[in-house]
C-alpha positions as CSV (number, residue, x, y, z in Angstrom):
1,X,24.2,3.0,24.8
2,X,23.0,3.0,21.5
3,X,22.9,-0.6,19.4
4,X,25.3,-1.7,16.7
5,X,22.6,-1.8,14.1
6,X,21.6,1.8,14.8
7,X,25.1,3.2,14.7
8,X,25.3,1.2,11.1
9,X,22.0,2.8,9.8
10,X,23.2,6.4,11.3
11,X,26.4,5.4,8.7
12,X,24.6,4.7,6.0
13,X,23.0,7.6,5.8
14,X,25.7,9.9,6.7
15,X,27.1,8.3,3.8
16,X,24.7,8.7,1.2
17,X,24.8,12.7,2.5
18,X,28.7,12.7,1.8
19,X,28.0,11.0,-1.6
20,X,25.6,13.7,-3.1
21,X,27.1,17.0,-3.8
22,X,24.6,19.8,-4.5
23,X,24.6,19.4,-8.1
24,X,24.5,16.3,-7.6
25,X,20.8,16.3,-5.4
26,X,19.4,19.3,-7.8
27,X,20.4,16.5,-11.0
28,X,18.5,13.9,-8.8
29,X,15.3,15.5,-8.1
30,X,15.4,16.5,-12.0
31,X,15.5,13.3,-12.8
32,X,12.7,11.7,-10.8
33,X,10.7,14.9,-12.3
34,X,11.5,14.3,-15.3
35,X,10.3,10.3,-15.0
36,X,7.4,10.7,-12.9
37,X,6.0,13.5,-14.1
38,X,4.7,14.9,-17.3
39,X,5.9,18.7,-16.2
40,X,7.3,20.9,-19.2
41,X,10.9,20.9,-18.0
42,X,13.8,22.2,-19.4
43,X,15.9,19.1,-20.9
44,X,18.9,18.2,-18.6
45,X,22.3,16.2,-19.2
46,X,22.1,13.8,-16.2
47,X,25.7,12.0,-17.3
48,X,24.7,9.1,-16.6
49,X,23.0,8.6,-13.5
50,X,20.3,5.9,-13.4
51,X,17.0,6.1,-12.1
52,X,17.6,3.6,-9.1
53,X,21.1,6.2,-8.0
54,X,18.3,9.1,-8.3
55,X,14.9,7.0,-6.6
56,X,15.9,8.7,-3.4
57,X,14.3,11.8,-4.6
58,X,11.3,10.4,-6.1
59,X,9.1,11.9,-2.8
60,X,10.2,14.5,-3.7
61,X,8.7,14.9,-7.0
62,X,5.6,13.3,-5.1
63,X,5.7,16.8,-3.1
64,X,4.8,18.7,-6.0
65,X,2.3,16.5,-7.6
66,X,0.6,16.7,-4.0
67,X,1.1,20.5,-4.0
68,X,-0.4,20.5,-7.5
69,X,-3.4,18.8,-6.5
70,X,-3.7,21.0,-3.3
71,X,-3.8,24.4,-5.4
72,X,-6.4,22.9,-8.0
73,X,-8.5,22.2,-4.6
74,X,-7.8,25.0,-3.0
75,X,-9.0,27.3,-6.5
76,X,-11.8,25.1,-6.9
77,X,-13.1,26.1,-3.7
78,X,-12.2,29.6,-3.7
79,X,-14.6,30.3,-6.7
80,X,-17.8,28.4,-5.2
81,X,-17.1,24.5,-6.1
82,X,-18.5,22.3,-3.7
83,X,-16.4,19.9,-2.1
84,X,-16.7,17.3,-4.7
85,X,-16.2,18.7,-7.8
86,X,-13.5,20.2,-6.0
87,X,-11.9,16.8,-4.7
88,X,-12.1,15.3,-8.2
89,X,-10.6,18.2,-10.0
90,X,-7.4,17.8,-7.7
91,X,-7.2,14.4,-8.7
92,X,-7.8,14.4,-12.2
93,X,-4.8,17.7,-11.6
94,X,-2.8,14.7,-9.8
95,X,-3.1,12.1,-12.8
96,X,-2.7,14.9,-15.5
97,X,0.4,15.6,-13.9
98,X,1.7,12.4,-13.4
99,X,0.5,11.3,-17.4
100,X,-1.0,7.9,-15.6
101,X,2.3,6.5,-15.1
102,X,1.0,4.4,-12.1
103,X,-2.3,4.3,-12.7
104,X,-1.3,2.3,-16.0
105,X,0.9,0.2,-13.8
106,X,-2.1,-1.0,-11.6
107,X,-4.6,-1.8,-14.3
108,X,-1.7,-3.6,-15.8
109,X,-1.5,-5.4,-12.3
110,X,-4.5,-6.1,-12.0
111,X,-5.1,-8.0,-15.2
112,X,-1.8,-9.9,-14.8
113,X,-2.1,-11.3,-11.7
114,X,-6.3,-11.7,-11.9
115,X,-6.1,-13.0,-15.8
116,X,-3.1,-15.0,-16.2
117,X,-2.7,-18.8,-15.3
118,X,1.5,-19.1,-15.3
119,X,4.0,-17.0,-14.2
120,X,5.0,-16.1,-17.8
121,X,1.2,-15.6,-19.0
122,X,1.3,-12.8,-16.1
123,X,3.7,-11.2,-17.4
124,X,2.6,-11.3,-21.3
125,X,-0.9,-9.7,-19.9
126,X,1.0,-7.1,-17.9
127,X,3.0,-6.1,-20.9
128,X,-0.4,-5.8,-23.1
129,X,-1.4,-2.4,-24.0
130,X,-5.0,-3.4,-23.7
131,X,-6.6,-3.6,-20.7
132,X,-9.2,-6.1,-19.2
133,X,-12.4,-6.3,-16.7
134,X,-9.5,-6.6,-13.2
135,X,-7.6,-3.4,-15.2
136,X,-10.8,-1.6,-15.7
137,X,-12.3,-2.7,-11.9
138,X,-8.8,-1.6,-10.1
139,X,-8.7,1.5,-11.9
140,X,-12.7,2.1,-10.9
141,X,-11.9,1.4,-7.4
142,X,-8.9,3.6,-7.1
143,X,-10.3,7.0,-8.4
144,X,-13.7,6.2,-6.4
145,X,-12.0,5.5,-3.2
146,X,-9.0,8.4,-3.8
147,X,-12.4,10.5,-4.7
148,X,-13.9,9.6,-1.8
149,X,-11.2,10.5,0.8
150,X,-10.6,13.5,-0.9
151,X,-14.4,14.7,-0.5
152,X,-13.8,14.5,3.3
153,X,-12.4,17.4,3.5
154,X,-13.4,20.7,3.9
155,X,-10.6,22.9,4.4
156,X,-7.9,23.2,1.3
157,X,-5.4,23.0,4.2
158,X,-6.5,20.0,5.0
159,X,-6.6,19.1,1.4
160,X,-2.9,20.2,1.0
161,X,-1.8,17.9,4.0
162,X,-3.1,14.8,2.9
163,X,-1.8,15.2,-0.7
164,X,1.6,16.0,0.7
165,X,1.5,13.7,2.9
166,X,-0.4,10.9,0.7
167,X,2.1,11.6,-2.8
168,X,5.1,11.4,-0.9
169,X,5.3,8.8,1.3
170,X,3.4,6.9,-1.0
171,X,6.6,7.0,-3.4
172,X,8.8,6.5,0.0
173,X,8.4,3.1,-0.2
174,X,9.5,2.2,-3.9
175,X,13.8,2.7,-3.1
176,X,13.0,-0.4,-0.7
177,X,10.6,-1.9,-3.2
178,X,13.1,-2.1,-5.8
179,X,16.1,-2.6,-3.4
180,X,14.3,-5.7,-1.8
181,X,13.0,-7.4,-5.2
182,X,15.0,-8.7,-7.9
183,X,13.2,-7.6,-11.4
184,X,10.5,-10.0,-12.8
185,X,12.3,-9.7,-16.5
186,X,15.9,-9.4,-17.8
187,X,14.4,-5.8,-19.7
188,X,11.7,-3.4,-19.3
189,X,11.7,-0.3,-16.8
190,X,12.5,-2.2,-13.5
191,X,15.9,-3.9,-15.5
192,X,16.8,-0.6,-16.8
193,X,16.6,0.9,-14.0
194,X,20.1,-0.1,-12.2
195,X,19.7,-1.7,-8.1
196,X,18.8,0.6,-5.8
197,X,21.5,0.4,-2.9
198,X,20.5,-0.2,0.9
199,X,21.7,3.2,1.8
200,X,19.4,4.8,-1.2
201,X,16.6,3.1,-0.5
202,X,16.5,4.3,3.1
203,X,17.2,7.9,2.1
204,X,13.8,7.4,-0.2
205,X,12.2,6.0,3.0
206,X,12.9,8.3,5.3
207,X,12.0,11.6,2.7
208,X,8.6,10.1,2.7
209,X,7.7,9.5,5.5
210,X,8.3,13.0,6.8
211,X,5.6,14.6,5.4
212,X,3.4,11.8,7.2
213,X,3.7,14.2,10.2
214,X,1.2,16.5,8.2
215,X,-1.8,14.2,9.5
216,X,-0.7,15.1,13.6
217,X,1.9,12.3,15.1
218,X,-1.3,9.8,15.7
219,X,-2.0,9.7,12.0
220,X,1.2,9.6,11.2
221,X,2.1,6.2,13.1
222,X,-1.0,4.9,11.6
223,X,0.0,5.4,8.1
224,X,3.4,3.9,8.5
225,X,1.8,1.0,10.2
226,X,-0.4,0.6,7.4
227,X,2.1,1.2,4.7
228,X,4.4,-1.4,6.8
229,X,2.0,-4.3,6.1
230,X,0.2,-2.9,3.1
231,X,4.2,-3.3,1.5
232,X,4.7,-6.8,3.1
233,X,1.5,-7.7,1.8
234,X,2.5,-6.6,-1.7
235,X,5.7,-8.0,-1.6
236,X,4.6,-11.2,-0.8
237,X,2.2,-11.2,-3.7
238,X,4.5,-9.8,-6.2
239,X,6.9,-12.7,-5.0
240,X,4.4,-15.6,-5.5
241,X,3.0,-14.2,-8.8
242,X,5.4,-13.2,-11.1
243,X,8.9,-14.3,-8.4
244,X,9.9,-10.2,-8.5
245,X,9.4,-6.6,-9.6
246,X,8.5,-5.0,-12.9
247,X,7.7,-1.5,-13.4
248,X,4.3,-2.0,-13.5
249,X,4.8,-3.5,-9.8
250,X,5.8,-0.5,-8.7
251,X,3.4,1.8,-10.0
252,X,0.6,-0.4,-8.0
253,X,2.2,-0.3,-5.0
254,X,2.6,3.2,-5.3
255,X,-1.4,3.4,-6.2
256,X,-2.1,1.2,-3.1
257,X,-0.1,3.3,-1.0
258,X,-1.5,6.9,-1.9
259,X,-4.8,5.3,-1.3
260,X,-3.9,3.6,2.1
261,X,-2.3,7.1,3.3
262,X,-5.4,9.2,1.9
263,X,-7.7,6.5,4.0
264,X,-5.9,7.3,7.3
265,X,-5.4,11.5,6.4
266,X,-9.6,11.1,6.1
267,X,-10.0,10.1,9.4
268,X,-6.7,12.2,11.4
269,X,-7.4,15.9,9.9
270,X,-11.4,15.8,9.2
C-alpha cells in the first residue's frame, strides 16, 4: 500500500504536468535562458510569467551551460590541449556563458556574511558593487577547486557527464531554496521574483537531480546526500545571517552546489 504523503507528492506533480501546456514549458525554459544565461536569444513575450512560475526549468538551462562547457573540453582536447588548459577553458566557457551571475552572488556572500557585524550591515555589503578580501578568497577558492575537479578527467565523456550532471542539479535545488525561505528584503531579485509554489519547486528538484545518474547510481546517491546537507547547512546560515533569501543567496548556493557535485563526479567517473 502506498502512504498518504506519497500519493499527495504523486498529485502534485501530476498537477503541475496538467498546469503547463506546451507553449507554456517552451515559454519557461526561455525564460530561465534568458535570466541565467548571457545566450544571444531571440527576444520573447513571456505575458507575464514570473521567474519563481518558470524556476522549474532553471536545470534545464543548467543542461546547456554544462553541454557548453563539455564541447569547449571536448575541442580543447581534440586539437592537443592537455588536460588542464583544457579543464579551465570549459570553465571560463561555463562563466562566459552564464555572465557571472552566481559567481557575483557568492563573492557578494562572502563579504556580507564574513564583513558585516548586523543583520542590516550584511545586507548593505551584499548590495555593494565592490568586492572585499571574503569576495575575492570565495571566488579564488571556487575556480581553483571547480579547476581542480575538472583536471581529473581524462575523457571529454567524462567531462560531459559531470558538467551535466554538476550545472543541473546544482540549479535543482534553488525552486526549494526559494520556496522554503522568505526573501531577506521587501525588493531586489529574490522579492521580484514571485513564491515559488511547493508543486514547482519539486518539479525543479526532481529535473535536477536526474542528470545525477550521469556519475553511475553510487555517485549519484552521494551527490544527493551531499547536496541534502550542503542545502541544510546553507539554509541554516542564510537563516541566522541575514533571517532569509536574497538573490545573491541563491547564486552561492548554486556555486556551492556545482562545486559539491563536481567533487563527488571526480571521484565516481575517473
Amino acid at each position: 500500500m502506498i502512504p498518504k504523503s506519497g500519493n499527495r507528492f504523486s498529485e502534485k506533480i501530476r498537477l503541475k504536468l496538467q498546469d503547463l501546456s506546451p507553449r507554456q514549458i517552451f515559454d519557461d525554459i526561455a525564460l530561465c535562458l534568458v535570466f541565467f544565461t548571457r545566450l544571444p536569444l531571440p527576444v520573447f513575450d513571456f505575458r507575464g510569467r514570473s521567474l519563481a512560475a518558470a524556476i522549474w526549468a532553471a536545470p534545464v538551462a543548467g543542461l546547456v551551460v554544462g553541454l557548453i562547457g563539455a564541447i569547449v573540453f571536448a575541442t580543447a582536447e581534440r586539437f592537443g590541449l592537455a588536460i588542464g588548459p583544457a579543464a579551465a577553458l570549459a570553465l571560463v566557457s561555463t562563466i562566459l556563458t552564464t555572465g557571472c551571475l552566481h559567481e557575483d552572488g557568492l563573492s557578494d556572500v562572502a563579504d556580507g556574511f564574513g564583513g558585516g557585524k548586523s543583520r542590516g550591515r550584511k545586507l548593505d555589503i551584499m548590495r555593494d558593487s565592490r568586492i572585499g578580501a571574503y569576495g575575492a578568497m570565495a571566488l579564488a577558492l571556487s575556480l581553483l577547486i571547480r579547476w581542480s575537479a575538472l583536471s581529473e578527467f581524462v575523457e571529454p565523456t567524462q567531462a560531459l557527464f559531470a558538467l551535466v550532471a554538476a550545472h543541473a542539479a546544482s540549479r535543482g535545488v534553488l525552486g526549494a531554496f526559494m520556496h522554503l525561505l522568505p526573501p531577506a528584503r521587501s525588493d531586489g531579485l529574490s522579492a521580484d521574483a514571485g513564491t515559488v509554489s511547493v508543486e514547482t519547486a519539486i518539479a525543479c528538484a526532481v529535473l535536477g537531480a536526474i542528470p545525477l545518474l550521469l556519475l553511475g547510481l553510487g555517485g549519484a546517491i552521494v551527490a544527493l546526500i551531499l547536496l541534502g546537507l550542503l542545502f541544510a547547512a546553507f539554509r541554516t546560515l542564510c537563516l541566522n545571517q541575514i533571517e532569509g533569501q536574497t538573490g545573491d543567496t541563491i547564486g552561492a548556493l548554486q556555486q556551492l552546489s556545482e562545486i559539491a557535485v563536481l567533487l563527488v563526479a571526480s571521484v565516481a567517473l575517473s
